[in-house]
Every structure is written in C-alpha cells, then in structure tokens.
KEDRENKOL-283891 format. One line per 3 residues: their letters; for each residue x, y, z of C-alpha. Coordinates in Angstrom, 2 decimals, decimal comma. Example, Ala and Ser with C-alpha at 12.3 -4.5 7.8 and 13.67 -1.06 7.14 Angstrom:
! KEDRENKOL-283891
AS = 12,30:-4,50:7,80 ~ 13,67:-1,06:7,14
! end
This chain:
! KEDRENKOL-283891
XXX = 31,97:12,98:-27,05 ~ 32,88:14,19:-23,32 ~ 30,97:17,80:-22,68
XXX = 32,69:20,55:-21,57 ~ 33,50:21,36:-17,68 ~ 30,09:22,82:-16,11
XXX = 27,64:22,10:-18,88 ~ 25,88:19,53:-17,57 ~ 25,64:21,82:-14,24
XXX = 23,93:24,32:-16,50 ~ 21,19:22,16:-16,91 ~ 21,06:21,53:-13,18
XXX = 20,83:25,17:-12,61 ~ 18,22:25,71:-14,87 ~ 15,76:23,07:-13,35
XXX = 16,47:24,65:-9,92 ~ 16,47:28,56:-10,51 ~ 15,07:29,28:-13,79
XXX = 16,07:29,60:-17,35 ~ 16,73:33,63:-16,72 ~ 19,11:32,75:-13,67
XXX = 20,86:30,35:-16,08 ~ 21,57:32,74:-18,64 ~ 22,06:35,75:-16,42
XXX = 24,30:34,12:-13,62 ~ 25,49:30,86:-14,76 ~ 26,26:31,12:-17,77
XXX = 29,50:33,50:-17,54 ~ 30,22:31,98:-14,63 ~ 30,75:28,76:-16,37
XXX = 32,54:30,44:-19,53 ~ 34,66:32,03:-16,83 ~ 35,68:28,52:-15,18
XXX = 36,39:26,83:-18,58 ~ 38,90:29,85:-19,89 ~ 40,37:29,27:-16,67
XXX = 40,67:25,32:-17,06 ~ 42,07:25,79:-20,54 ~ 45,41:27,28:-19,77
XXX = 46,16:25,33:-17,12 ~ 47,35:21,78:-16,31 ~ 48,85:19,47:-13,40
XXX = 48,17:21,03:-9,56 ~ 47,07:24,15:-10,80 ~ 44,30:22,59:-12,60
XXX = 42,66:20,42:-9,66 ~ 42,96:23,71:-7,69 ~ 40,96:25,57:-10,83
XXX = 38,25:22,70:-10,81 ~ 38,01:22,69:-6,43 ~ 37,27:26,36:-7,15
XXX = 34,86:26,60:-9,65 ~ 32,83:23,81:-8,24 ~ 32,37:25,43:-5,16
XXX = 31,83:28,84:-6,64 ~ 29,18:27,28:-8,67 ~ 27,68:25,45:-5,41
XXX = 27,69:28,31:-3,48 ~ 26,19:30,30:-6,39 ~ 23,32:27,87:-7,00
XXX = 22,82:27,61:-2,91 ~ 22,31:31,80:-2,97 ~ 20,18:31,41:-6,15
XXX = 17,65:28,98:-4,73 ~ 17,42:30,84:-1,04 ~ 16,71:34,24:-3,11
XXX = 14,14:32,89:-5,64 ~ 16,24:32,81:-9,10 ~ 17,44:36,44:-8,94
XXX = 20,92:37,49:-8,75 ~ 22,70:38,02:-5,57 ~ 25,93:39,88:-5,62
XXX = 29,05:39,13:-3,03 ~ 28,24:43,05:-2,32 ~ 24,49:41,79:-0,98
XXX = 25,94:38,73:1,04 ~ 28,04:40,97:2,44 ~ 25,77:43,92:3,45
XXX = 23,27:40,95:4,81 ~ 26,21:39,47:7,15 ~ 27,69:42,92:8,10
XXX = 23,41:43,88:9,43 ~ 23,32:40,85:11,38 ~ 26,83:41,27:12,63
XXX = 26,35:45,23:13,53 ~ 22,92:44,09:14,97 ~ 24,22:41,80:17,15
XXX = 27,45:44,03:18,38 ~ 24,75:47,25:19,25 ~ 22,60:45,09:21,00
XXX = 25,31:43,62:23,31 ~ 26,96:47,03:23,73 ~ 23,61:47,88:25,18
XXX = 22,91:45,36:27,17 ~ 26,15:45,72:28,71 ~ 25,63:49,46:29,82
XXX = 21,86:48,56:30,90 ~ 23,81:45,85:33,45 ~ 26,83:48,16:34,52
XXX = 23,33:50,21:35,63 ~ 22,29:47,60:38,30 ~ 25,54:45,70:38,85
XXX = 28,63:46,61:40,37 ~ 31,01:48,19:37,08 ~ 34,09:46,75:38,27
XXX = 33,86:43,51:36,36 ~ 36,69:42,66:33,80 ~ 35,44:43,40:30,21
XXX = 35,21:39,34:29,17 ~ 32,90:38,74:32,02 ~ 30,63:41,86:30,97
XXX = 30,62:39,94:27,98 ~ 29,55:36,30:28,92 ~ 27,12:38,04:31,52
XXX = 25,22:40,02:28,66 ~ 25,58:36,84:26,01 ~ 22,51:34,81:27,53
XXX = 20,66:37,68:28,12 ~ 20,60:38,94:24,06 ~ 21,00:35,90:21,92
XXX = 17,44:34,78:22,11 ~ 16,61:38,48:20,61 ~ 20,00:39,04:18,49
XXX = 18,25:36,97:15,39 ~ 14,92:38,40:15,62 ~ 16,14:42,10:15,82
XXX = 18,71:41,36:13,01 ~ 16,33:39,71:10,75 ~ 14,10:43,11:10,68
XXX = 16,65:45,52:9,05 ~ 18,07:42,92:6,71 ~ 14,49:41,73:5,27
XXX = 13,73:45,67:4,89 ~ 16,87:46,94:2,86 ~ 16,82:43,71:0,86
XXX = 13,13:44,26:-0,25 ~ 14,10:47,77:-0,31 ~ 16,96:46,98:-2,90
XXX = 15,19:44,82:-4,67 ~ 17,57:42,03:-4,03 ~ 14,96:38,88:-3,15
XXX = 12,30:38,10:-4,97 ~ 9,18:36,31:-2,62 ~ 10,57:33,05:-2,60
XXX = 14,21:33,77:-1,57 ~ 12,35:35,87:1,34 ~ 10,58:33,10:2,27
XXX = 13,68:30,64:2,53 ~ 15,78:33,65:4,46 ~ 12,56:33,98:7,20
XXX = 12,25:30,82:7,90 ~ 16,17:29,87:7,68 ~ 16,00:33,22:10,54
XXX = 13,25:31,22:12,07 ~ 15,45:27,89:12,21 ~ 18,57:29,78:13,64
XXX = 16,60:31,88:16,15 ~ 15,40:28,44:17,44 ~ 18,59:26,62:17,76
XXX = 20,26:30,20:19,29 ~ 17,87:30,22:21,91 ~ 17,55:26,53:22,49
XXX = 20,99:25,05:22,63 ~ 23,54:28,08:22,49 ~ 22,11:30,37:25,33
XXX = 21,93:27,73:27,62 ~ 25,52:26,83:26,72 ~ 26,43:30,64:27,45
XXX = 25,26:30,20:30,88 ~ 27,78:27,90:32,05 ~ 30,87:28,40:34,30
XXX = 33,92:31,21:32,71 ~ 37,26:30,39:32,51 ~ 38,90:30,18:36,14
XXX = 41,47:33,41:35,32 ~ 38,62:35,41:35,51 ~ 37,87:34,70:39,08
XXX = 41,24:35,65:39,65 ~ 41,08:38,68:37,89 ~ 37,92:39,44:39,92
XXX = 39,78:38,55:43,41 ~ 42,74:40,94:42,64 ~ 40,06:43,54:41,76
XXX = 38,49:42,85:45,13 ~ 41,44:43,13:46,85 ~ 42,36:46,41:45,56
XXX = 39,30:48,02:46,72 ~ 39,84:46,29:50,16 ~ 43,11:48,37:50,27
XXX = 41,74:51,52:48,81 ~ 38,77:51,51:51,44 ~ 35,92:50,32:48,87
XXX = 33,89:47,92:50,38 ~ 32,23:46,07:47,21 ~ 31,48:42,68:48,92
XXX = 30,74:42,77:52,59 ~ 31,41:39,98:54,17 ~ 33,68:38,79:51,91
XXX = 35,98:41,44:52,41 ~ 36,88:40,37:56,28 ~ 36,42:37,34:55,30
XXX = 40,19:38,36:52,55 ~ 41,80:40,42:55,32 ~ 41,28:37,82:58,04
XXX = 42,53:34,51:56,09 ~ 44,83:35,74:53,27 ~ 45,09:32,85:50,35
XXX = 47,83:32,73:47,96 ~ 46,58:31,83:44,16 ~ 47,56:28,89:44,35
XXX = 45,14:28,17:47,44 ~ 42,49:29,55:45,43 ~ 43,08:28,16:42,49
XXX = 42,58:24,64:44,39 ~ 39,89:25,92:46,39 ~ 37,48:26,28:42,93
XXX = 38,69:23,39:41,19 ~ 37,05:21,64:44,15 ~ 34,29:23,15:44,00
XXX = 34,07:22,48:40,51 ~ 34,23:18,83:41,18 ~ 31,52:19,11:44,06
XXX = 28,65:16,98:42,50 ~ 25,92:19,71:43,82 ~ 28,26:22,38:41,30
XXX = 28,43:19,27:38,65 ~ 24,33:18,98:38,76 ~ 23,19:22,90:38,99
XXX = 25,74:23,62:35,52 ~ 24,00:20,28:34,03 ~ 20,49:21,67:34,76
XXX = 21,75:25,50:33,72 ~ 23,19:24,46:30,18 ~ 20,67:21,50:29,12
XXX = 19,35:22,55:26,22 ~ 15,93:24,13:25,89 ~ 13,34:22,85:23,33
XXX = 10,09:23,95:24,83 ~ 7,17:26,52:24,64 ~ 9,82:30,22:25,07
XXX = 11,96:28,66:22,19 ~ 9,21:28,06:20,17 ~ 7,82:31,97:20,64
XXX = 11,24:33,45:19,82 ~ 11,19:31,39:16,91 ~ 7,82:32,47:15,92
XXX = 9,02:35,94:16,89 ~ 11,97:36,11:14,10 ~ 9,73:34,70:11,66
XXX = 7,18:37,70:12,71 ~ 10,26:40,32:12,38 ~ 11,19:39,31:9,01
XXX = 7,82:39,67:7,59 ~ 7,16:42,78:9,26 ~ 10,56:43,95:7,78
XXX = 9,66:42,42:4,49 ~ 6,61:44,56:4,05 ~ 8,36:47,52:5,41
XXX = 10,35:47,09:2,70 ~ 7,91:47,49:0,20 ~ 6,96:50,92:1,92
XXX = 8,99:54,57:1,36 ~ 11,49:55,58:2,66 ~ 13,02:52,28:3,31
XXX = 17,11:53,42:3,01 ~ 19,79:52,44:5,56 ~ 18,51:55,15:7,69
XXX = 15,30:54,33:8,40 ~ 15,94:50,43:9,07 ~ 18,10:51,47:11,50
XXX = 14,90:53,75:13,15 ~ 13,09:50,54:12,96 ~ 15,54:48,43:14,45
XXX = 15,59:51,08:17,45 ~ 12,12:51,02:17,77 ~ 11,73:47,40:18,09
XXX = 14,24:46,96:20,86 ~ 12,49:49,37:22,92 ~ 9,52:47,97:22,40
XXX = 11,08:44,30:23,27 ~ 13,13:46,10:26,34 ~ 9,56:47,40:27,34
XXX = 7,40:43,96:27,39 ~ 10,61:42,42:28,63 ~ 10,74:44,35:32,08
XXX = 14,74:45,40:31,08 ~ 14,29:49,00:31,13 ~ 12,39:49,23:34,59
XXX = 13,55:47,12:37,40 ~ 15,82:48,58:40,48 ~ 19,12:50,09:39,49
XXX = 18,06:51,13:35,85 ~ 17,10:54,74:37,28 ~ 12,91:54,08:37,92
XXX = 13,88:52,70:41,12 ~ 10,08:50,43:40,36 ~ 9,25:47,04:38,75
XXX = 6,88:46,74:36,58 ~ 7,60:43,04:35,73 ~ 7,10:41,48:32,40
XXX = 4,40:40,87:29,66 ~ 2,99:37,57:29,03 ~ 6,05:35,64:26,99
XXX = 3,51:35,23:24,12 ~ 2,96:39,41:23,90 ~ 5,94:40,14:21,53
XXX = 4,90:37,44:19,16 ~ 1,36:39,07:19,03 ~ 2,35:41,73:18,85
XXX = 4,71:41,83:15,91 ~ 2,64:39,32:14,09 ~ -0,54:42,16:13,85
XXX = 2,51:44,94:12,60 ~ 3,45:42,75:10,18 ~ 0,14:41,67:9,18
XXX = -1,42:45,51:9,23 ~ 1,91:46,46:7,31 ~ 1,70:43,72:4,65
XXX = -2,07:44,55:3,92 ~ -0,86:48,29:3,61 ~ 1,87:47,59:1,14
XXX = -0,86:45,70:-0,80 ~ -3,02:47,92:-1,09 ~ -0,28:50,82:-2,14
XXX = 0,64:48,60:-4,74 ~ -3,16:47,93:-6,25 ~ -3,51:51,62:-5,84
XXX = -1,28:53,64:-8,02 ~ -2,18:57,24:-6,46 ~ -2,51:58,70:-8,67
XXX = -3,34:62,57:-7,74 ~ -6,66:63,90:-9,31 ~ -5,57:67,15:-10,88
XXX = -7,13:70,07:-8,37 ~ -9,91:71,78:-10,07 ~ -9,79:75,21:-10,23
XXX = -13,17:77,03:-9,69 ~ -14,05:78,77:-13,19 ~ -14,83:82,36:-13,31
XX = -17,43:84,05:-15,02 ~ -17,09:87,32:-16,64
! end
C-alpha cells in the first residue's frame, strides 16, 4: 500500500528533532502539504511537491540548528534583519571615523570598498552578540540550537576574515578613478589644492579620458601591479583569522548568557552592541590615531586581547546567570522589631 506524501519524512523528523518537534511542527505542516496535493494535478502538482519538500527541508534544517524547538519565519527574520542592521551601523561608522583622517571628497562607492576590509573581520562577531541575546531572551533556542548558531558564527567569521576581506582589498572598478580625477580637477579650478604635486602635474600635461583610461589599464598589466594585488587578496588562513574566529564564538556566548540576565529587550542588546564596539575600537587603536581629533597614537593591543577579553565576560557572565538560576531570590520578609507594652 503506497503511504501518503511526507509520512515517511515524519519519521525522519522525529529521529532528528524529537517526538515534540514532530507533533508540534511537522505534523501540520505535512497535513498542510497533502490537502494541498489533493486538489491538484498535472504542473500544478510537481510545483505543490517542489514546494513542500523544500519547506519541509528548510524546516527540519532550522529545527536541528535550534535544538527541536520551533522557529517561526518571524525569528529567521528578526535574526537576519540584527545581522544585517549590525553590519550597515558598523560600516556607517567606520565610514565617518575615515572621512575624520582622509580627505571627504571621495565618491560614496569608494567610501564604501575603503571601509569594507576594515569591518568585515568584526561585522560577524559584533552581530552575533545581539542576536544570541534577544534569542535567549525570547526564548527562541534551546542549548543545542545555540550551540550550532555559535559555532556556524564561528565558521562564517573565519571564512569572512580569511578569504572575503582579502578579496575586498583588491583594485575598484576603473570609473571610479575617473570619477576621482574629475573631482580633482574641479578643486584645481576652484583653488583647492587636495593633491600637491599632482595637481601641476594636471595643469601642466592635460590628458583626455581616453589617455587615462589607457594609461591604468597599463598599469594594470604591469607585472609589479599583477604581483602586489596577488599578495593583497591571497587568502588568509593563519593565527589573526583564527582569533576573530575564536572572538565570534566568545561574543555569542557572552550574548547567550546575557540573555539569560534582565533586562535583555531590543533596547538593551543594542547598549551591548555599543559597548562592545568601543571596546573593540579601543584595543584596536581606531579611535586614537592622527586625524580622529586626539591628535596621539596610542597603537594597538596585543591581537590576542579581544579574545581574552571577551572570553572572561562571557565566562564571569555565564557563571552569574547560573547561579541566578540555582538561586531563586527569594526576599526574606523584613522583620519588624516587636514592641512591648
């Protein structure tokens, strides 16, 4: 007798997320997908059965990284929209902390690839803090599906800072050196002088753009410009990749067990993410080095301090929740000193 559509993935589910997950997610999932099957036929049902076996994929992928519970498309969505407002703050910032030491006639774009390499090693780590905290917070992760999200952070911190920043650093698109030169030669003719020598160097041999435009594609073809983007985009497996790796992993416990702390709402991760990126700007030298306004630098911690560092918060933290959660506190009543008449 042939089964019905998703029973024997029932069984599936159950071995990898629980009984309770099977009757509390899968099961009207599947009654769902089988109502749907039964009034339809031809094209419409292989698009019904594409659907509903990658609804149920994705829903037993989400169910194993957060430990059997349930995890809503409003969660998934709230964990994608921290990382993604994480990640857009941080870059806004790093932006204005440039536009403090460089010149701030740059076109946007190239503000943009400037401050890429220069956050994406952190963007993970600072993300991973909020997310782990209102997650905990909302009680949407159990300790298993934190485990799996840390150390997926942990995976995706090391690949960011390994292969993609090194691929940020290479050469821009050639219109933006044009859009630069124009710029240049606007403050030549307004009486700004932004890049001394170069600006003789514009008034004395004027260039059309099409002599510049051949002018960088041989340069690009120099082998000495071949070999110094090889060596600036290889990608980078060693000890600093390893640390921001460790780092993320550090955040997301120390957000974890924040989590398990009060208050823990949206307002208060967002204090916490603050807090941390001062305290990475700090050990990073970013916020005192000449330009930012200290006009002094102080140069940078030891790469390994911000791992330490994080790693005792979240280890203090963790023990704290711990012991908050062995210890009801419960309040003594006050005793009131008894009067004699």
């Amino acid at each position: 007798m042939k089964s019905s559509p998703g029973t024997r993935w029932l069984g599936v589910a159950e071995w990898l997320c629980g009984a309770d997950a099977r009757r509390a997610i899968f099961e009207p999932l599947v009654a769902d997908w089988q109502r749907e099957l039964a009034g339809t036929s031809g094209v419409t049902r292989w698009w019904v059965i594409a659907s509903g076996v990658s609804a149920l994929s994705m829903t037993t992928a989400v169910c194993m990284v957060t430990g059997g519970s349930a995890m809503l498309r409003a969660t998934l969505t709230k964990g994608l929209s921290v990382v993604l407002l994480s990640s857009v703050v941080l870059i806004a910032i790093q932006i204005g902390l440039n536009a403090s030491v460089l010149r701030n006639d740059f076109p946007f774009e190239m503000r943009i690839w400037m401050a890429l390499p220069m956050i994406l090693p952190l963007a993970i780590p600072l993300a991973i803090l909020p997310l782990m905290m209102l997650l905990r917070g909302a009680g949407q992760a159990g300790s298993g599906g934190a485990a799996a999200i840390i150390g997926s952070a942990a995976l995706l911190a090391y690949v960011t800072t390994g292969w993609v920043t090194p691929r940020m650093q290479g050469d821009v698109r050639d219109g933006l050196y044009e859009q630069m030169y124009q710029r240049d030669v606007a403050n030549d003719q307004a009486g700004r002088v932004t890049s001394y020598p170069a600006t003789a160097a514009r008034q004395a041999r004027p260039t059309t753009p099409q002599q510049r435009a051949a002018q960088r594609e041989r340069w690009r073809n120099n082998p000495l410009y071949v070999e110094a983007q090889m060596e600036r985009t290889r990608p980078r497996w060693g000890r600093a990749t390893v640390l921001i790796a460790g780092l993320a992993m550090a955040m997301g416990v120390f957000g974890w067990a924040l989590g398990a702390l009060r208050p823990r709402g949206a307002l208060h991760a967002a204090a916490w993410w603050a807090l941390a990126w001062i305290t990475l700007m700090i050990l990073d030298g970013r916020m005192f080095y000449p330009g930012s306004g200290a006009w002094q630098y102080l140069g940078r911690a030891p790469s390994w301090m911000p791992l330490a560092v994080f790693s005792a918060a979240a280890i203090v933290t963790l023990f704290s929740s711990a012991y908050r959660r062995a210890s009801p506190g419960r309040r003594t009543p006050r005793q009131t000193p008894s009067t004699s008449r």
